[in-house]
C-alpha positions in Angstrom: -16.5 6.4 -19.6 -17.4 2.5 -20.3 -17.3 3.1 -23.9 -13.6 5.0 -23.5 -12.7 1.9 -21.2 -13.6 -0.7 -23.6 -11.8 1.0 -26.7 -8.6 0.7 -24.6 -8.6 -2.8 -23.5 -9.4 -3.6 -26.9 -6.1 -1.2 -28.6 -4.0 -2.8 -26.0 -5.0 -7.0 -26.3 -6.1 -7.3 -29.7 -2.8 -8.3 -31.0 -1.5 -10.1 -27.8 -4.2 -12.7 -27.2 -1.9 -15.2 -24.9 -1.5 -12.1 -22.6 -5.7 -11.6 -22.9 -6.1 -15.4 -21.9 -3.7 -14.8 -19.1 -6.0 -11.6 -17.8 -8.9 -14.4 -18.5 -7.6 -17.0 -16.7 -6.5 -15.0 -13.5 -10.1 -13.5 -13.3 -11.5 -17.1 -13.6 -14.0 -15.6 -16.4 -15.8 -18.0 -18.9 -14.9 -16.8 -22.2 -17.3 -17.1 -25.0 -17.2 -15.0 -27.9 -18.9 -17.4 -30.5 -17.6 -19.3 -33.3 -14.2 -17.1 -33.1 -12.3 -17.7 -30.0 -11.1 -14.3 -29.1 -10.0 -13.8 -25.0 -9.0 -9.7 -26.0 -13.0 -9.7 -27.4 -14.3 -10.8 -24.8 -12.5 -8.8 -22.1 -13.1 -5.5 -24.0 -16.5 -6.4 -25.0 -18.3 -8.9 -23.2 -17.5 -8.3 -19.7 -19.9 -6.4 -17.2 -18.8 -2.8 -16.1 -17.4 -4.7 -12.4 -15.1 -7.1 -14.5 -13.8 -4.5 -16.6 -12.1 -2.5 -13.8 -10.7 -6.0 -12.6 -9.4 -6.6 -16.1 -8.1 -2.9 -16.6 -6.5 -3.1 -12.8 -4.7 -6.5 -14.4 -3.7 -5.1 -16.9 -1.5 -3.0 -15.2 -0.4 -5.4 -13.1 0.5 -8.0 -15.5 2.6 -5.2 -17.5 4.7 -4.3 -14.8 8.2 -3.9 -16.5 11.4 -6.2 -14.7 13.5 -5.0 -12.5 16.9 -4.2 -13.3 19.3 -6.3 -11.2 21.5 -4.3 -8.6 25.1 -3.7 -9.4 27.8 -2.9 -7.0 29.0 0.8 -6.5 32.5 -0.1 -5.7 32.3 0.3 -2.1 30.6 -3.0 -1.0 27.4 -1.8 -1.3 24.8 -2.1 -4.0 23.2 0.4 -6.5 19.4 -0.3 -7.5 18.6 1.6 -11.0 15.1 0.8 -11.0 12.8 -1.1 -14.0 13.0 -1.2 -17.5 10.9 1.7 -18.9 8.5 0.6 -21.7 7.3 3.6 -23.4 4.2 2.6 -25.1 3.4 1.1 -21.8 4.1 4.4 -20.1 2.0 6.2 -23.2 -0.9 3.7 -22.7 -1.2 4.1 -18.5 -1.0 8.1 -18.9 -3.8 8.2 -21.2 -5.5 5.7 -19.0 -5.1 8.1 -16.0 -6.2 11.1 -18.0 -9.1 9.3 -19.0 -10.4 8.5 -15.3 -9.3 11.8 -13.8 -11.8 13.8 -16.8 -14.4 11.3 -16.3 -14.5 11.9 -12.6 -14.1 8.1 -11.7 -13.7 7.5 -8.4 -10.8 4.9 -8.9 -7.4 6.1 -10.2 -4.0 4.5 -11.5 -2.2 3.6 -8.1 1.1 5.6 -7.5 3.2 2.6 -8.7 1.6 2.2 -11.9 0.6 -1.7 -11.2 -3.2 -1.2 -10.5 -6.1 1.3 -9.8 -6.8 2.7 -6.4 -10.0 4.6 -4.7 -9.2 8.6 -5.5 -8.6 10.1 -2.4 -7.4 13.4 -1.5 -4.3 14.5 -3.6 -2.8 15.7 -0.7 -2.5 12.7 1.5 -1.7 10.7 -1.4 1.5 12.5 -1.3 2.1 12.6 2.1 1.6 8.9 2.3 4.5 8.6 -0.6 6.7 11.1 1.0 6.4 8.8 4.3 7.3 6.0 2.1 10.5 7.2 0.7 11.7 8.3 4.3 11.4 5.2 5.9 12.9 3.2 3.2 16.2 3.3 5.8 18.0 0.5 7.8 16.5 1.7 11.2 13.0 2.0 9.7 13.5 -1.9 8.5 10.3 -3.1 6.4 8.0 -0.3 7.9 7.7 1.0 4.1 6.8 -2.2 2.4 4.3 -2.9 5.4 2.9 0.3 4.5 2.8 0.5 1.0 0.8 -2.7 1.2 -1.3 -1.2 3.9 -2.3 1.5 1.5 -3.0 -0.7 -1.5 -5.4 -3.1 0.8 -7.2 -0.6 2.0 -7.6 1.8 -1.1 -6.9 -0.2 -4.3 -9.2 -2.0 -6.5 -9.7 -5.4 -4.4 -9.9 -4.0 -0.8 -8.8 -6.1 2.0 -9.1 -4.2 5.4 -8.5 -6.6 7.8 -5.0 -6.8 5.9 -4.9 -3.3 5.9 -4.8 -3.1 9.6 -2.3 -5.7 10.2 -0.2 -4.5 7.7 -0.4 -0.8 9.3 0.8 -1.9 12.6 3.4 -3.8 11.1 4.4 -0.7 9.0 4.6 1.1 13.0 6.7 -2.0 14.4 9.4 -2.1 11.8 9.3 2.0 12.0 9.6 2.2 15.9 12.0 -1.0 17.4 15.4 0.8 16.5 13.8 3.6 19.0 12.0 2.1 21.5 13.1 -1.8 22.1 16.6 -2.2 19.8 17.6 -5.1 22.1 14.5 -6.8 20.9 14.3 -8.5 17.8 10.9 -9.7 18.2 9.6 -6.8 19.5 5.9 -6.4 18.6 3.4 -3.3 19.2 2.2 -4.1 22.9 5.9 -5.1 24.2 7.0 -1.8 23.3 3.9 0.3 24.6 5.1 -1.9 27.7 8.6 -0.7 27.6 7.0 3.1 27.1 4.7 2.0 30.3 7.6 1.1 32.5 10.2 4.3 31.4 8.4 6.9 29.7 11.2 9.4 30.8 13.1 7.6 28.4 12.0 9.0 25.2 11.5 12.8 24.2 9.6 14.0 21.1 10.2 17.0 18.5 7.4 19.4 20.8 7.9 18.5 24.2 4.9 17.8 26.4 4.3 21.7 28.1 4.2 21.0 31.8 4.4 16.9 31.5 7.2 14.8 32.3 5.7 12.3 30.3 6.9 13.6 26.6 5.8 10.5 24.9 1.8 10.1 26.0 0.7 11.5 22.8 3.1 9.0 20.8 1.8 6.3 23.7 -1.5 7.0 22.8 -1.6 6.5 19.2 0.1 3.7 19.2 -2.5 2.3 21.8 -5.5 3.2 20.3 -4.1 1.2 17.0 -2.8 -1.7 18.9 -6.1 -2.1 21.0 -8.3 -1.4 17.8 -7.2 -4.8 16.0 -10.5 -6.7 16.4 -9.4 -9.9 14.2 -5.8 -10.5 16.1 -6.8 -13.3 18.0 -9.0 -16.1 17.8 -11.3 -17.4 20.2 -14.7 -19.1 20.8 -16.6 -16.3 20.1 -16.8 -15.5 16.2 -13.9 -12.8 15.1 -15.0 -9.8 14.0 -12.8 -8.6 11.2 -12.2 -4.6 11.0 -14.3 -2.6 9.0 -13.3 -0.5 5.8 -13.6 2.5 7.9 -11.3 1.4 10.8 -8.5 0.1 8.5 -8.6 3.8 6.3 -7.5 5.4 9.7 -5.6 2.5 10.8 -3.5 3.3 8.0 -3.4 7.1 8.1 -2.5 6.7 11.7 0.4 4.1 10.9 1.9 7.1 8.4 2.0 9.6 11.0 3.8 7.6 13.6 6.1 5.9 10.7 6.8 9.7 9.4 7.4 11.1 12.9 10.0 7.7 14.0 11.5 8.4 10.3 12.2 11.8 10.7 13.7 11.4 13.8 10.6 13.4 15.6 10.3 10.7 18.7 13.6 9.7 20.1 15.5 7.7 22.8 16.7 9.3 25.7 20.8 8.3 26.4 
């Protein structure tokens, strides 16, 4: 599909050549196309197969549409409509989509439309965006952002994993101190497994523990084993060992199961 690939860059930048130079410039690529100075050229032509997802993956992101400013709803609060919709731009990232998906590639436009992604399995895809839209509440804070950007370092074009992680237990903080430790404002991960520790009869979950007075050990668990699997938290003498690709894909899968069960109101606080 290199050929395909190249044709669009080209459709898209040949008549906007101070946005091409931009693309150019961000990727720090040396552009040389001869007597003719020509950035769009040289980005659909010129660049090797690696650059050209970078500069398609730009793209995107560089023709992200504003947002439209919130407006009040008459009650105090605020309405947000959204972004501007640019149609051609819509036009242009379907057929780039449709394009990948009949080639087989193993990258795909991102769910927001600002970048290209690793193709993963459809269906967690739309888990993961279903978890997003659930905890974008007041008692779930920032735990969607966090995890939003958890998914994008770990899966889009440019992968960051040790970001990932962090990211994902930020995602599970924000998502679990209204629940666990609301007197807390800097509650982090390990004070509230401490909290759990000290008064697990506290909290009860959606399928009670069968023969356990300790309803919460599963929900204990998880969060454990993701707190205690951050290898690059801390510095010391000894080098730090950042997290791998693999640890930070579950990492983030875990995060979206405890941020969809605090969300949905599946683990809660005992009055």
């Amino acid at each position: 599909m290199e050929i395909p690939l190249r044709q669009w860059v080209m459709v898209l930048l040949q008549n906007d050549e101070v946005n091409a130079q931009r693309i150019a410039l961000h990727l720090k690529l040396r552009v040389d196309t001869g007597r003719v100075y020509s950035p769009a050229k040289f980005l659909a032509a010129s660049t090797t197969k690696e650059q050209l997802l970078d500069v398609v993956s730009t793209m995107l992101a560089f023709s992200v549409p504003p947002k439209i400013p919130p407006v009040s709803n008459g009650r105090g609060g605020r309405l947000y409509l959204g972004s501007h919709v640019n149609p051609k731009r819509e036009n242009a990232v379907d057929a780039l989509q449709d394009m990948l998906t009949l080639a087989g590639s193993s990258y795909r436009v991102n769910e927001a439309r600002t970048g290209l992604e690793l193709r993963i399995d459809e269906t967690a895809q739309k888990a993961l965006s279903s978890t997003v839209a659930a905890a974008r509440t007041a008692q779930s804070g920032s735990a969607a952002e966090h995890l939003s950007t958890a998914w994008k370092c770990a899966y889009g074009r440019d992968p960051d994993p040790s970001k990932a992680y962090s990211e994902a237990i930020k995602a599970v903080e924000s998502a679990s101190q209204a629940v666990i430790e609301p007197s807390n404002a800097k509650a982090t991960l390990g004070s509230m497994l401490g909290v759990i520790r000290n008064s697990p009869q506290r909290f009860s979950t959606a399928i009670p523990a069968p023969g356990q007075e300790n309803d919460i050990e599963l929900v204990s668990a998880m969060m454990q084993r993701l707190w205690k699997g951050q290898t690059a938290r801390h510095g010391s003498q000894n080098p730090t060992r950042f997290e791998t690709q693999r640890e930070a894909e579950m990492a983030v899968h875990l995060a979206a199961t405890l941020v969809q069960w605090l969300a949905a109101g599946l683990v809660q606080r005992t009055p």
